[in-house]
Biopython code that builds the backbone (N, CA, C, O; Angstrom):
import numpy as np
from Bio.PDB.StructureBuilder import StructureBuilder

atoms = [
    (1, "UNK", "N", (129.767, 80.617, 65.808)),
    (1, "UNK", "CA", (130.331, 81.188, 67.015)),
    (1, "UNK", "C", (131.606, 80.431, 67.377)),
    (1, "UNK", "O", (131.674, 79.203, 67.316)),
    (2, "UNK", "N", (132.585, 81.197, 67.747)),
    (2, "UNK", "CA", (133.669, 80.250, 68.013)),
    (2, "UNK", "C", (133.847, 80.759, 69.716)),
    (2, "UNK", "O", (133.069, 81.415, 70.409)),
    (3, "UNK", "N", (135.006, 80.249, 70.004)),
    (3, "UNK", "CA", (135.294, 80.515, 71.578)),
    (3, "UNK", "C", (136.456, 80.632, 71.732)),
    (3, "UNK", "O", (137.229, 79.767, 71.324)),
    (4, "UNK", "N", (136.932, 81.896, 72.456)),
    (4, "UNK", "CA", (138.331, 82.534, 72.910)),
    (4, "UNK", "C", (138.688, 82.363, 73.940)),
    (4, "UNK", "O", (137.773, 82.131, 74.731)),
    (5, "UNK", "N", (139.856, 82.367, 74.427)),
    (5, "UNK", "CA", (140.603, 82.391, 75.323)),
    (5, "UNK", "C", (141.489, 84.046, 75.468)),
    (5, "UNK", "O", (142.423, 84.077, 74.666)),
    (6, "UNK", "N", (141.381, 85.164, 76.184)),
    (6, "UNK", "CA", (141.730, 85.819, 76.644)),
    (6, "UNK", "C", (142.730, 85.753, 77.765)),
    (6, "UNK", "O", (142.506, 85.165, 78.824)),
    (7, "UNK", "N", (143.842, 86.385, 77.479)),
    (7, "UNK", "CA", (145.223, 86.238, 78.603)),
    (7, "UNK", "C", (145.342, 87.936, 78.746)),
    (7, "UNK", "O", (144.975, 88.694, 77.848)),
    (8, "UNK", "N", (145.913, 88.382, 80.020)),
    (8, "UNK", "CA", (146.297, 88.870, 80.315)),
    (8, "UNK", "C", (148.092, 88.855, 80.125)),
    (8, "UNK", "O", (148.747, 88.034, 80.768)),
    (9, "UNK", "N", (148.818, 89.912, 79.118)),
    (9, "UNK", "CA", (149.770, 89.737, 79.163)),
    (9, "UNK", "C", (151.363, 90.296, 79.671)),
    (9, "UNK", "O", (152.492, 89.845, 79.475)),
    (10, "UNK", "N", (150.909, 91.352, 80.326)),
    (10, "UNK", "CA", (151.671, 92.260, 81.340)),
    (10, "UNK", "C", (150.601, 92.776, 82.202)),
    (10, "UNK", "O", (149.405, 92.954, 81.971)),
    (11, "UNK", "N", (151.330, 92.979, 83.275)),
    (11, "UNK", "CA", (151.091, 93.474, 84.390)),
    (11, "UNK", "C", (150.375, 95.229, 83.767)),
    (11, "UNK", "O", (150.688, 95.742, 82.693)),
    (12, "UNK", "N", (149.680, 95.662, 84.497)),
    (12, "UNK", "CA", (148.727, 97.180, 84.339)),
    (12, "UNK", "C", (147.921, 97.625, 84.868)),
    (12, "UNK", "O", (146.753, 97.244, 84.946)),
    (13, "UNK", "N", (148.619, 98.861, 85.502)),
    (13, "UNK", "CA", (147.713, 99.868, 86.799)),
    (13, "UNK", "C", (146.984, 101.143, 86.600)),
    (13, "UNK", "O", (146.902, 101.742, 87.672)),
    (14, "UNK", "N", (146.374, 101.835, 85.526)),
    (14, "UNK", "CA", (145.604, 102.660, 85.407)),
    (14, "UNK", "C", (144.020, 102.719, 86.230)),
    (14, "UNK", "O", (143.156, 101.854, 86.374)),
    (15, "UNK", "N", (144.106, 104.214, 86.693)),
    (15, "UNK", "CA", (142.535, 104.565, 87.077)),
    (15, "UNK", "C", (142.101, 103.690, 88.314)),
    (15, "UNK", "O", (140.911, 103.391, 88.412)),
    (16, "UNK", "N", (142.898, 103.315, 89.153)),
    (16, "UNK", "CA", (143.018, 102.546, 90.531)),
    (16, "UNK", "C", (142.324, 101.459, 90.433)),
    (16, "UNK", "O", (141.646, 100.972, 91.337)),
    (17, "UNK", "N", (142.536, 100.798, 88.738)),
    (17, "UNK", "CA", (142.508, 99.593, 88.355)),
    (17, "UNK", "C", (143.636, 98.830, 87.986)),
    (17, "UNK", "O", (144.331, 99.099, 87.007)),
    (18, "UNK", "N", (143.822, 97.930, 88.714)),
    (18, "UNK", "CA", (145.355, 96.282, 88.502)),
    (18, "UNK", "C", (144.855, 95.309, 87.786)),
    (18, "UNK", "O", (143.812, 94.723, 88.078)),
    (19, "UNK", "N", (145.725, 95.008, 86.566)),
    (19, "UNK", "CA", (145.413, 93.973, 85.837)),
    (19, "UNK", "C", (146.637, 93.372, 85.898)),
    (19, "UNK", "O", (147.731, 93.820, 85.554)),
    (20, "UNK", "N", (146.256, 91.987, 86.516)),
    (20, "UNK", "CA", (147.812, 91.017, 86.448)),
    (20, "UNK", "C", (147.883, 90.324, 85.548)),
    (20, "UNK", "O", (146.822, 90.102, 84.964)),
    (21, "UNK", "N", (148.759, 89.869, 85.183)),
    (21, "UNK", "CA", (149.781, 89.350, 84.179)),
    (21, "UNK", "C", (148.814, 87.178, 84.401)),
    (21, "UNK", "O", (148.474, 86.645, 85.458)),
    (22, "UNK", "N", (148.757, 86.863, 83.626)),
    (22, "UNK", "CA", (148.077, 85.597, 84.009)),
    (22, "UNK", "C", (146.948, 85.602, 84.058)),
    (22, "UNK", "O", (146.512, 84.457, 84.168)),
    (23, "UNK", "N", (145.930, 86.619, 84.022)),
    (23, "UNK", "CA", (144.196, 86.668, 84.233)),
    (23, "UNK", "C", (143.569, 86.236, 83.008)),
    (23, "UNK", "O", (143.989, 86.630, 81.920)),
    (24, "UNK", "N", (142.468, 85.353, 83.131)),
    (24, "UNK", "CA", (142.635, 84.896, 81.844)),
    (24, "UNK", "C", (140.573, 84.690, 81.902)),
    (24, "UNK", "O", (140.009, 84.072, 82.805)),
    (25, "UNK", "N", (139.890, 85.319, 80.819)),
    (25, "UNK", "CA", (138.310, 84.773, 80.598)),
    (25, "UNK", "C", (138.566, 84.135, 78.937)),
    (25, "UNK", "O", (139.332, 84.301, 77.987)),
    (26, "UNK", "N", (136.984, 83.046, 79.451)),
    (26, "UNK", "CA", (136.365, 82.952, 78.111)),
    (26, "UNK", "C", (135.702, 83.503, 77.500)),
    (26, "UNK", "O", (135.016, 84.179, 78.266)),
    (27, "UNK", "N", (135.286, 83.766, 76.021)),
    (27, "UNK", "CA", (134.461, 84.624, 75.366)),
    (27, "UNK", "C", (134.263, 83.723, 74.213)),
    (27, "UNK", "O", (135.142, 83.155, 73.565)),
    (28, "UNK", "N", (132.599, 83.656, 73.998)),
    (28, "UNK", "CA", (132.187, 82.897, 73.054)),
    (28, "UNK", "C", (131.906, 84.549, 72.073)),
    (28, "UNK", "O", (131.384, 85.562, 72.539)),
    (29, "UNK", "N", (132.334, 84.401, 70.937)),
    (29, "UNK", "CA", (131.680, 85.288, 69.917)),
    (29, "UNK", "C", (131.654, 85.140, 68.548)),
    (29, "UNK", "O", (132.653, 84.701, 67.978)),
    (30, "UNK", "N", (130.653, 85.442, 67.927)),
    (30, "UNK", "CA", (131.159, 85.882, 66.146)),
    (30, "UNK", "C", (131.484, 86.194, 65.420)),
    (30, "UNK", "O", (131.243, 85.858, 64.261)),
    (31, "UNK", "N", (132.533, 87.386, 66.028)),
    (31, "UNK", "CA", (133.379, 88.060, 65.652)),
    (31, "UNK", "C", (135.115, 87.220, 65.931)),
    (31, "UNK", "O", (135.504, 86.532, 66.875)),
    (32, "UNK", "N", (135.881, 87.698, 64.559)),
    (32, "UNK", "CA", (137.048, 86.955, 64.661)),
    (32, "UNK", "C", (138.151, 87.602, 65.883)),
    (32, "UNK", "O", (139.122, 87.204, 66.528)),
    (33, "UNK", "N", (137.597, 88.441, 65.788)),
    (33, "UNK", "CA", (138.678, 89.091, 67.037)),
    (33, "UNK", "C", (137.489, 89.842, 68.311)),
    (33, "UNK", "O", (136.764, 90.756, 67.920)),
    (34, "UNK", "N", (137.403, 89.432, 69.586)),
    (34, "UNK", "CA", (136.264, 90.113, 70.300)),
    (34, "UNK", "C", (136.888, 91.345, 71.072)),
    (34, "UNK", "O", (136.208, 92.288, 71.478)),
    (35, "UNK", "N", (138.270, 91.231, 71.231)),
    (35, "UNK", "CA", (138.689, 92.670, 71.663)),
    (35, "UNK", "C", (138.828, 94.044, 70.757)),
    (35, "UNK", "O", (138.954, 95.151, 71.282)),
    (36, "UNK", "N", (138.793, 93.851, 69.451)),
    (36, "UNK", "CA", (138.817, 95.324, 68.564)),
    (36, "UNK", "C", (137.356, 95.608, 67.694)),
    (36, "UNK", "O", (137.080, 96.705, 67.209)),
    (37, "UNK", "N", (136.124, 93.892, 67.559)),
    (37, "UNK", "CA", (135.370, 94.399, 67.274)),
    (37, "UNK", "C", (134.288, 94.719, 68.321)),
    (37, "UNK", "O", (134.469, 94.409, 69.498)),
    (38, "UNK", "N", (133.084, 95.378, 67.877)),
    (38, "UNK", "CA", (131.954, 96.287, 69.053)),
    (38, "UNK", "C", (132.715, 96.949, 70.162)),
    (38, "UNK", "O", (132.147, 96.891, 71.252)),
    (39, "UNK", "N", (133.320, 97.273, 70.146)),
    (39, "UNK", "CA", (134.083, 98.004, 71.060)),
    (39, "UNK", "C", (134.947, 97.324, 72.139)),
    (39, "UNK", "O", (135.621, 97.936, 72.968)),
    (40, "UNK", "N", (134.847, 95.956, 72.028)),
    (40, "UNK", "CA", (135.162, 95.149, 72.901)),
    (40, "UNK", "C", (134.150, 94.290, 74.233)),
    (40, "UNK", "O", (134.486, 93.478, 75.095)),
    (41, "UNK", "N", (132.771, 94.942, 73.883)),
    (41, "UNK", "CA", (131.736, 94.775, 74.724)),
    (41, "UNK", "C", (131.725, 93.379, 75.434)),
    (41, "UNK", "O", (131.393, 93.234, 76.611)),
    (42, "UNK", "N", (132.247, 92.044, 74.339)),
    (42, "UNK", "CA", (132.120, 90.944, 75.450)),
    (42, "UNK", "C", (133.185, 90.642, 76.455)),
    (42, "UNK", "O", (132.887, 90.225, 77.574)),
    (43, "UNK", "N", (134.456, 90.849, 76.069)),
    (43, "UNK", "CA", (135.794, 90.721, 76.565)),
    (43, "UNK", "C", (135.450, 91.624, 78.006)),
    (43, "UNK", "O", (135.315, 90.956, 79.031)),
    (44, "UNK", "N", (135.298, 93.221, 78.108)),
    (44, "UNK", "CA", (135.091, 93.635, 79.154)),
    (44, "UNK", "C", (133.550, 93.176, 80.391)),
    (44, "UNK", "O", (133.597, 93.556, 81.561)),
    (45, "UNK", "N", (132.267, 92.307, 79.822)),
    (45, "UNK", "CA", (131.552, 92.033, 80.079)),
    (45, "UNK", "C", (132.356, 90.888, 80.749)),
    (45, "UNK", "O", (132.418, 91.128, 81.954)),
    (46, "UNK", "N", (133.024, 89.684, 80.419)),
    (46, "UNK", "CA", (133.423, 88.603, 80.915)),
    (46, "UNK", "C", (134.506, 89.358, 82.515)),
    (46, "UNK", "O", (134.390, 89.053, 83.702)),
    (47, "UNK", "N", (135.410, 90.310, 81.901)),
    (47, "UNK", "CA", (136.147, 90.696, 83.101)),
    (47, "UNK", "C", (135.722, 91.192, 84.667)),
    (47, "UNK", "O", (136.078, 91.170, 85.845)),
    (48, "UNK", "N", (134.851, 91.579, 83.888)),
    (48, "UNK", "CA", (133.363, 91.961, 85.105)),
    (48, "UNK", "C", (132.816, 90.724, 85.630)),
    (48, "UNK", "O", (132.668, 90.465, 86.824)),
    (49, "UNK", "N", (132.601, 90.167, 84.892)),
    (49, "UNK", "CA", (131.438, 89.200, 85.585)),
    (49, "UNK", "C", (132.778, 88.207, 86.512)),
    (49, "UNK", "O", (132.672, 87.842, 87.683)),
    (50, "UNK", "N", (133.870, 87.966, 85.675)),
    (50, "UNK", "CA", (134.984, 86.882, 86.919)),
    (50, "UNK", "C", (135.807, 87.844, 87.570)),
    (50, "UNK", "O", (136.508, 87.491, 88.518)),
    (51, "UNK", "N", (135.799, 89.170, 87.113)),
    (51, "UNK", "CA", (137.260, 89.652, 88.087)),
    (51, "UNK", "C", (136.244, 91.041, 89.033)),
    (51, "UNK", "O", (136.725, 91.517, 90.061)),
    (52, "UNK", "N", (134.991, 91.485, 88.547)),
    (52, "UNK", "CA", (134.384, 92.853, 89.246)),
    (52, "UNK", "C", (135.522, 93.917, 88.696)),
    (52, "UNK", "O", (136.205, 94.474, 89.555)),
    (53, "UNK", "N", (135.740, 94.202, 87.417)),
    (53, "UNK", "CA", (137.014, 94.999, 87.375)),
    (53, "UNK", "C", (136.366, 95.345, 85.732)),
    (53, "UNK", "O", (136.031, 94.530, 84.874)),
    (54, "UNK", "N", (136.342, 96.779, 85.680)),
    (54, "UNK", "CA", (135.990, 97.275, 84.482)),
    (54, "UNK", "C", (137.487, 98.000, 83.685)),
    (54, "UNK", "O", (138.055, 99.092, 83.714)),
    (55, "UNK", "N", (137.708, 96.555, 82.938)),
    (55, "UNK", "CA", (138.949, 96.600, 81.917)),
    (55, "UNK", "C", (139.077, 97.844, 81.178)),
    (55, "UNK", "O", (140.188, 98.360, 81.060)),
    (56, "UNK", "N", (137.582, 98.608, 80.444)),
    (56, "UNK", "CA", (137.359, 99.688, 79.537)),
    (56, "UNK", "C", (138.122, 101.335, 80.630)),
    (56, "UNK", "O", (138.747, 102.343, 80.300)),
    (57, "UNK", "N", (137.743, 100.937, 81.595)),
    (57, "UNK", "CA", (138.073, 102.153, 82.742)),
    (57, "UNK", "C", (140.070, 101.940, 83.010)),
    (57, "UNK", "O", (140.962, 102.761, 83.223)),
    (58, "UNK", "N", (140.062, 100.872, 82.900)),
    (58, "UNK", "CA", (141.564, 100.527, 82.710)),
    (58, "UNK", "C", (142.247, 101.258, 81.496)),
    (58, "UNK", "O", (143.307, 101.826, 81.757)),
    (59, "UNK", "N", (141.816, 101.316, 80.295)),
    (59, "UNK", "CA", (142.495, 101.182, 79.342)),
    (59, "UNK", "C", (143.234, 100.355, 79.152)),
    (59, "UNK", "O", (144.253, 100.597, 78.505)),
    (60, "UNK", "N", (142.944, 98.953, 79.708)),
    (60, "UNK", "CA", (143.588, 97.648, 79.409)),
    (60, "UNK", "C", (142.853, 97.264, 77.953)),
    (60, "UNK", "O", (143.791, 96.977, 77.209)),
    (61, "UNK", "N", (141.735, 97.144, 77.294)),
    (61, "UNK", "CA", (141.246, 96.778, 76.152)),
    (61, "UNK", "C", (141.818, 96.573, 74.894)),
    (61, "UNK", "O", (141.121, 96.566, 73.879)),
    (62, "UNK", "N", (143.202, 96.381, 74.871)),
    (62, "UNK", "CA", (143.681, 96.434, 73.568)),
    (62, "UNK", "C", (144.949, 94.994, 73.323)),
    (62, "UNK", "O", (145.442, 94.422, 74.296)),
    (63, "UNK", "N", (145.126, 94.802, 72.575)),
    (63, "UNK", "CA", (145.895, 93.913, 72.042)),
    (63, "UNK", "C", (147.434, 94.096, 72.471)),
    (63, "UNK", "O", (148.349, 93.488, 71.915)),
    (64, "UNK", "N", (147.568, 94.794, 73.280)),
    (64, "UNK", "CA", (148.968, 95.799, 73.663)),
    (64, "UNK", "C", (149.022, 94.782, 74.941)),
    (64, "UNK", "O", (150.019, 94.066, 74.849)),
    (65, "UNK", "N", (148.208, 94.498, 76.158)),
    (65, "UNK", "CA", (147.607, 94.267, 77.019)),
    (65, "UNK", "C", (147.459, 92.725, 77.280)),
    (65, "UNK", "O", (147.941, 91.981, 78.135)),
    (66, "UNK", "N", (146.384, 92.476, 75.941)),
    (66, "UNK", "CA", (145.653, 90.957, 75.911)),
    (66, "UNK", "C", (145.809, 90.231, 74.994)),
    (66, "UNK", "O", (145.700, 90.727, 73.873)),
    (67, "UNK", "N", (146.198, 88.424, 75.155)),
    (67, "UNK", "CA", (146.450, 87.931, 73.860)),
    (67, "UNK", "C", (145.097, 87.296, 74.083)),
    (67, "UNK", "O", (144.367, 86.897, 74.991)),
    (68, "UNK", "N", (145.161, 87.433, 72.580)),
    (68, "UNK", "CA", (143.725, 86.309, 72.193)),
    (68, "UNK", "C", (144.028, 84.928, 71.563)),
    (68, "UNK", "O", (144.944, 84.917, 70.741)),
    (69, "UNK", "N", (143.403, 83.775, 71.821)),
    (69, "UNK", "CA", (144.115, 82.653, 71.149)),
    (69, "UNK", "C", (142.243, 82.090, 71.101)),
    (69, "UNK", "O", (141.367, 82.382, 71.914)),
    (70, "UNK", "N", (142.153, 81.420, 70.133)),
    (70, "UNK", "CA", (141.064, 80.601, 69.154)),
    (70, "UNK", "C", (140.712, 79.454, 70.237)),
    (70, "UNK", "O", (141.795, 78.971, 70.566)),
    (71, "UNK", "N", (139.964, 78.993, 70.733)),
    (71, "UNK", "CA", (139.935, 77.619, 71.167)),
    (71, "UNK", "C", (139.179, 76.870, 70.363)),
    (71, "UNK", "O", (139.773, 75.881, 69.936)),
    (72, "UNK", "N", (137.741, 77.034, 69.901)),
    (72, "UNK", "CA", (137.252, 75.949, 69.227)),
    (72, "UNK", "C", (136.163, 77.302, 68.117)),
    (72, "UNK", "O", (135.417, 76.907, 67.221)),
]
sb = StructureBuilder()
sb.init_structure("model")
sb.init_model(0)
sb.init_chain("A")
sb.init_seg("    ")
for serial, (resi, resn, name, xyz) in enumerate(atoms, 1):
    if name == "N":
        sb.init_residue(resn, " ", resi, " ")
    sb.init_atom(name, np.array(xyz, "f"), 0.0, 1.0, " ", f" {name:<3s}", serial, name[0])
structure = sb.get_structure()
């Protein structure tokens, strides 16, 4: 299992959902990338649980959006 760091990397307002620029969760997973594999299930699970904000309803979920960087 390794552990990610998720950034928010522009600003994004779809579906009377705001995602700012700077928002940032952790995600422990086994997958090398947690935003394109399972659908993204932990990445939007973490956004929920620190921001109450369902990223998938955004169409924020994509690499367009979010950088991913490796931490350990």
């Amino acid at each position: 299992m390794a552990l990610f760091l998720i950034t928010v990397k522009q600003n994004h307002y779809a579906n009377g959902i705001r995602l700012e620029k700077g928002m940032t969760v952790e995600v422990s997973s086994k997958y090398s990338n947690p935003i394109t594999t399972n659908g993204g299930h932990e990445v939007a699970d973490a956004f929920m649980r620190k921001y109450g904000i369902d990223i998938k309803k955004n169409c924020g979920l994509t690499s367009v959006y979010l950088d991913l960087k490796k931490i350990s």
